[in-house]
C-alpha positions in Angstrom: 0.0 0.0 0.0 1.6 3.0 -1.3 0.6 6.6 -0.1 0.7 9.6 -3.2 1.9 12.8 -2.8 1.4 15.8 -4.9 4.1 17.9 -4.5 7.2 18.5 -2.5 7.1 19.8 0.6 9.3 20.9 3.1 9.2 19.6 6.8 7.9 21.6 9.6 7.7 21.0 13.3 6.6 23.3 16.1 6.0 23.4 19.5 3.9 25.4 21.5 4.0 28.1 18.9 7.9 27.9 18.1 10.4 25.6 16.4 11.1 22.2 18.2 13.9 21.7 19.2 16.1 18.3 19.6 15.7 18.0 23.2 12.2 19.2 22.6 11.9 16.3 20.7 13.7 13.4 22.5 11.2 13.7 25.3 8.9 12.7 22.6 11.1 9.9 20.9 9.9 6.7 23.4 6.6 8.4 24.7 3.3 6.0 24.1 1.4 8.5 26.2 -0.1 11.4 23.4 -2.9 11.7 21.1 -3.2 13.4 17.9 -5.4 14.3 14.8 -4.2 14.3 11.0 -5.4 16.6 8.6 -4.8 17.2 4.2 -5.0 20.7 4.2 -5.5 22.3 0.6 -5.3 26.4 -0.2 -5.2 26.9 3.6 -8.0 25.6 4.3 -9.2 21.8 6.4 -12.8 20.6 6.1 -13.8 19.0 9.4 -12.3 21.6 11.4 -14.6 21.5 14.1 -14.1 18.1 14.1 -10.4 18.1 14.9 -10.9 20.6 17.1 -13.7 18.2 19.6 -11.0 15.0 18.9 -8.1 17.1 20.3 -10.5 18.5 23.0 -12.2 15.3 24.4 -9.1 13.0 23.8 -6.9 15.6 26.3 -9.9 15.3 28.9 -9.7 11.8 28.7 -5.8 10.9 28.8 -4.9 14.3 30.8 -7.8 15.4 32.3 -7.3 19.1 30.9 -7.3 20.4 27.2 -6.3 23.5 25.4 -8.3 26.0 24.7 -9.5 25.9 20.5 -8.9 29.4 20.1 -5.3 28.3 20.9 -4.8 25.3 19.3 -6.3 28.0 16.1 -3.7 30.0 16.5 -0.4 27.3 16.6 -1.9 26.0 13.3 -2.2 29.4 11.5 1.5 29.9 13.1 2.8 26.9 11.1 0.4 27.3 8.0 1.3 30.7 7.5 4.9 30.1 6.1 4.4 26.9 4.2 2.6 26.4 0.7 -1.2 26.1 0.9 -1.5 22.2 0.2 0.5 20.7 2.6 -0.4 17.1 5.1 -1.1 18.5 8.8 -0.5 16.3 12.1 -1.3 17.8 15.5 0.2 16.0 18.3 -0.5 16.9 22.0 1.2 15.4 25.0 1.1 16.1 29.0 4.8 17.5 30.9 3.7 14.5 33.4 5.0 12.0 30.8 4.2 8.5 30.9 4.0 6.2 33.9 2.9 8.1 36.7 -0.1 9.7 38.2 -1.6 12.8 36.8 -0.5 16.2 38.7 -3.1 18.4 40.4 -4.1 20.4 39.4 -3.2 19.2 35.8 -0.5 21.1 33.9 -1.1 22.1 30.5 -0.9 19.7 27.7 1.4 20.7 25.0 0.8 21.1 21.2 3.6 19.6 18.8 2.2 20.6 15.0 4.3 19.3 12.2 3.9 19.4 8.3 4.5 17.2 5.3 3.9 16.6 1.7 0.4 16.3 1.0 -1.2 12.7 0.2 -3.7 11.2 -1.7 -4.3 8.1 -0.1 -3.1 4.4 -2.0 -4.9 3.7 -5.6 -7.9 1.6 -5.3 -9.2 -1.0 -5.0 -7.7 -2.6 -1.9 -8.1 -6.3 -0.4 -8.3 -6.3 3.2 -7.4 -9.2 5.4 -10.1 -9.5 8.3 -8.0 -10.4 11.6 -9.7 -10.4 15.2 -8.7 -6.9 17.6 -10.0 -4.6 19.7 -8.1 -1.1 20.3 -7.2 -0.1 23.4 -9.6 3.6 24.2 -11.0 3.4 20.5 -12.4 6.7 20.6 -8.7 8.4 21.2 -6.6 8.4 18.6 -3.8 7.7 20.6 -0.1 6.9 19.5 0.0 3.8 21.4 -1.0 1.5 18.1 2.0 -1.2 17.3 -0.8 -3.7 17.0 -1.8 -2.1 13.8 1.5 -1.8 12.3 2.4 -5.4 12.9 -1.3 -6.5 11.9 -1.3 -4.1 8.7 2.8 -5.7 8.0 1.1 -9.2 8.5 -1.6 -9.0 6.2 0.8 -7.3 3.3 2.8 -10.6 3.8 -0.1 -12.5 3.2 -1.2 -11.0 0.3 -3.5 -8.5 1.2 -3.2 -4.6 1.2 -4.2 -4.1 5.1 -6.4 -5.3 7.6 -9.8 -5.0 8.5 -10.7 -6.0 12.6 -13.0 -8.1 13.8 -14.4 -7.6 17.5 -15.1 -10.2 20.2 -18.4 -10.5 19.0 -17.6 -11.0 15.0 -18.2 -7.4 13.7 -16.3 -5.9 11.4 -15.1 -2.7 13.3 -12.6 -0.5 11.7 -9.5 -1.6 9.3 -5.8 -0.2 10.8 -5.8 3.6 10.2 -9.2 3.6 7.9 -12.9 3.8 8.8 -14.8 1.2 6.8 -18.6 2.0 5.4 -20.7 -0.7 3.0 -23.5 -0.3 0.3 -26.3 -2.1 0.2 -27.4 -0.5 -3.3 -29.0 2.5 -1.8 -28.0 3.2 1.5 -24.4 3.5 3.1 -24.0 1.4 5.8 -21.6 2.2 9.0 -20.8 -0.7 10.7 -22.1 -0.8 14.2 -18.7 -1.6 17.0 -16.5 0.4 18.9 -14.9 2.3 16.9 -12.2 5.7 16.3 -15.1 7.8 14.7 -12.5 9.2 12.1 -13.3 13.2 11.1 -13.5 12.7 7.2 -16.0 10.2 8.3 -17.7 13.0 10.1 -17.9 15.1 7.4 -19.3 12.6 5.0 -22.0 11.6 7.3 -23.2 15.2 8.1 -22.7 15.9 4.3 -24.7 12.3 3.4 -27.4 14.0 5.9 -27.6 17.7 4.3 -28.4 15.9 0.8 -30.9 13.5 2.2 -28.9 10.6 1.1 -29.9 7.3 3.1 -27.4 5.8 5.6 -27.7 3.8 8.9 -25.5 1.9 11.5 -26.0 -1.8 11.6 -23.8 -5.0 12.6 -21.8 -6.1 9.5 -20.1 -9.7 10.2 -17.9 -11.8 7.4 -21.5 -13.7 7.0 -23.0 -10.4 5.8 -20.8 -9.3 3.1 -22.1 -11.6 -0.1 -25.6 -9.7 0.4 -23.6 -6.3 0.2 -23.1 -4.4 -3.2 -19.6 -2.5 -1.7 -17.2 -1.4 1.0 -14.8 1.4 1.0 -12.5 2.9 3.8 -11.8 6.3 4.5 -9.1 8.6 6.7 -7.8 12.1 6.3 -6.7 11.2 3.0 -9.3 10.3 1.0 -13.3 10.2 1.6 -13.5 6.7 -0.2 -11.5 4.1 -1.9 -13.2 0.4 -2.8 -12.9 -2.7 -1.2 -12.6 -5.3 -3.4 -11.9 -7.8 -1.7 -12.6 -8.5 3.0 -10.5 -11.9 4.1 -11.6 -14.3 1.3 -15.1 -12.6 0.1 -14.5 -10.6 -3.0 -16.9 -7.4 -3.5 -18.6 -5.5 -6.1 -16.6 -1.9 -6.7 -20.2 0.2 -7.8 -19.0 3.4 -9.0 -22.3 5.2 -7.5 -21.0 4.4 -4.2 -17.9 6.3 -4.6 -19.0 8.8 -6.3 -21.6 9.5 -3.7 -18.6 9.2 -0.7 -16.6 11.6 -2.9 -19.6 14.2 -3.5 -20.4 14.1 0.0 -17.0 15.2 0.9 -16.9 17.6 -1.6 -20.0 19.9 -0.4 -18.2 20.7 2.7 -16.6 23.6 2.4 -13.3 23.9 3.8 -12.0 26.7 6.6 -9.2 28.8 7.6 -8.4 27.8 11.3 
């Protein structure tokens, strides 16, 4: 599975509103204990803004127990956006000065904000086979830099053949695939599957978007037993807002272009916003 970017882009890396440093960084090197958002920003602008803005909130409540304010969080990404081109891949990182392995401080200090830039990407060409393995994430509603099982699960399935890998939960639903949100077709509906999931914010914006033009959707269970009585699957993440599935463990799918398109159109009618 190979990523696509469009241009070249310089690296850049700040924290708390200035350029990291080494020793800035090698407090970061081993850490497990952060969370972060991801972002394709394009003339300036992100869609799902809010959206980033709520994951960075709740997830520092919920690791930290205190977040940044948005307004400030606003302002260190129009720092680092104002001196780089205007398409560009954005990942926000933010971690606590009480590091790992010990008890929070009280009152809580201050989480910090590390905000680096890349090339931007496009996501892997389509279609993609995923192999279906069983796994549960650890808090999946932080997206939290504590993830080697997908790595070695995503690096297993490659070996076997596959592109990546789809999870199954303890009760046999397909959940979530490594770092994509997975949604089916049933020929007129898109279907999110119905597990614990990382609610992923281009998956956001497609659902409010599916919503505003009255296109159906729901949330049902979707197990390996379900998928010859689907017409698609596709996955999603900050890169792209669909790519087809052609193929879930051994159960090859249809790749109906009305899906896609209606994933991609979705996406589309959001308009994006300077932070």
């Amino acid at each position: 599975m190979t990523t696509h970017s469009t241009t070249s882009v310089s690296r850049t890396v700040q924290l708390d509103g200035r350029p990291a440093t080494a020793d800035d960084l090698a407090a970061l090197a081993f850490a497990g204990h952060a969370h972060f958002t991801a972002a394709q920003v394009r003339d300036g602008r992100i869609r799902g803004l809010d959206l980033h803005l709520e994951r960075l909130h709740d997830a520092s409540l919920t690791l930290f127990d205190r977040a940044l304010p948005d307004a400030l969080v606003r302002e260190r990404l129009r720092a680092v956006l104002a001196d780089g081109p205007g398409d560009l891949s954005l990942t926000v990182t933010v971690y606590s000065p009480d590091g790992e392995f010990a008890p929070v401080s009280h009152p809580a200090p201050a989480p910090r904000l590390l905000v680096r830039t890349g090339p931007p990407a496009s996501g892997p060409e389509a279609p993609l086979a995923l192999a279906t393995v069983p796994h549960e994430r650890f808090l999946p509603s932080v997206k939290h830099v504590g993830e080697t099982a997908k790595t070695h699960l995503l690096r297993r399935a490659v070996a076997e053949g596959f592109d990546d890998a789809a999870f199954l939960d303890r009760r046999g639903r397909l959940s979530e695939a490594t770092i994509w949100n997975l949604a089916f077709w049933d020929g007129t509906s898109v279907v999110w599957p119905e597990a614990a999931v990382l609610a992923g914010t281009t998956m956001g914006v497609v659902r409010r978007r599916l919503t505003a033009l009255g296109a159906p959707q729901r949330t049902a269970p979707v197990t390996p037993a379900d998928l010859p009585g689907l017409a698609g699957a596709a996955v999603m993440n900050s890169w792209t807002p669909g790519i087809p599935v052609h193929r879930l463990g051994p159960t090859s799918l249809p790749t109906p272009p009305d899906f896609l398109e209606l994933l991609h159109r979705a996406y589309a009618s959001e308009s994006p916003v300077v932070p």
